[in-house]
Residue, then its C-alpha position, 0 to 999 in steps of 0.5 A: x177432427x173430432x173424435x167422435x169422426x176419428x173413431x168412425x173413420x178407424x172402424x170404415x178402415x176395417x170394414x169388409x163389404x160383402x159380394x152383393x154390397x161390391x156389385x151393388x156399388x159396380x152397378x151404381x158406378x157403371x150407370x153413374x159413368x155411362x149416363x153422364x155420357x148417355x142419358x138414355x141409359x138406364x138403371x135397369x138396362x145396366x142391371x140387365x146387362x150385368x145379370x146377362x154377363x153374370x150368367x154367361x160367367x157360369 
């Protein structure tokens, strides 16, 4: 490994994702397993869904 690859695997450790960039990859996680299944699902119905549950958390 080089160092240059060390140095940036020591600062990813250390990193902090903020709220959005964690819903962010929610999202991103959820269409990716839900549209292997079922190809009829789309990015914005996951981010419909997501905004619906969001707001009934309120």
């Amino acid at each position: 490994m080089t160092d240059d690859l060390q140095k940036l695997l020591e600062a990813a450790k250390g990193a902090k994702p903020t709220p959005e960039h964690r819903e962010e990859q929610r999202r991103s996680f959820v269409y990716g397993n839900t549209h292997f299944e079922n190809d009829l699902i789309t990015r914005e119905m996951v981010d419909r869904e997501a905004e619906n549950l969001a707001k009934d958390e309120k």
